[in-house]
C-alpha positions in Angstrom: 87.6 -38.7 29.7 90.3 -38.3 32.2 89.4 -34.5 33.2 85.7 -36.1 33.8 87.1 -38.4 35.7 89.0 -36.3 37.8 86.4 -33.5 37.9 83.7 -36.4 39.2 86.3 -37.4 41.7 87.5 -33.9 42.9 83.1 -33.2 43.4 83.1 -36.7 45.3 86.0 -35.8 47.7 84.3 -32.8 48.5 80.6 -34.0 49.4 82.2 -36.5 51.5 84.4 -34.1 53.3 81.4 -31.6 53.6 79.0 -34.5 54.8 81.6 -35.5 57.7 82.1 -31.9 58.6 78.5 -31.6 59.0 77.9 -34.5 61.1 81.1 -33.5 63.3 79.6 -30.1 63.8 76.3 -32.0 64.5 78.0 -33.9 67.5 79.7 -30.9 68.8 76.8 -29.1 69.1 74.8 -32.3 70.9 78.1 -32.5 73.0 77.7 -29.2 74.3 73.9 -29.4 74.7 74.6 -32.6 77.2 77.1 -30.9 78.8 75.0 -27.7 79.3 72.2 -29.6 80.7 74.1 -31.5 83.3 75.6 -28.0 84.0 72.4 -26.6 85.0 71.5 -29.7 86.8 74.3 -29.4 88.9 73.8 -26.2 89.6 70.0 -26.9 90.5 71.2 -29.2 92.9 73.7 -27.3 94.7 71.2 -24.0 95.3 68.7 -26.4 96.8 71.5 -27.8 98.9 72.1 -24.7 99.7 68.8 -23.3 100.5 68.1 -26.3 102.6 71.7 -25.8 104.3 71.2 -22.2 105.5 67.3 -22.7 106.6 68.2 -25.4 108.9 71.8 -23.4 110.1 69.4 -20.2 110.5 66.8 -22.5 112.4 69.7 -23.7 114.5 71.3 -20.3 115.0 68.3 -18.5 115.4 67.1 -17.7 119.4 63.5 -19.2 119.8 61.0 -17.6 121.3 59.5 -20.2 123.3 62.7 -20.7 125.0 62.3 -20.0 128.9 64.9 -18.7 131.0 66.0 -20.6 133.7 67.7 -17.4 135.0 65.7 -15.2 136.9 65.3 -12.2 135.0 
């Protein structure tokens, strides 16, 4: 009865230990999804920043050409 007992006990121990393992590796892996998402967010974010950053600097920078001399030419 007592190598039942300690067999039953041993299999116990080790479904709860796999179970918990399992739902750790579970989180980890939603963790890392989150953080991968907000990642790319932020990345999203900063080309558009970007892209909006240098059009209007090039629009700035750029020589129109509707500008009329006031030097004679």
């Amino acid at each position: 009865m007592s190598r039942a007992l300690f067999v039953l006990s041993a299999a116990a121990i080790f479904c709860a230990s796999s179970f918990l393992a399992l739902a750790d590796e579970k989180g980890a892996i939603a963790n890392a999804v989150a953080r991968d998402n907000v990642v790319a967010a932020q990345k999203s974010v900063a080309k558009l920043q970007e892209h909006g950053n240098r059009h209007y600097r090039g629009y700035d920078e750029s020589p129109s050409a509707m500008v009329v001399s006031t030097h004679p030419a």
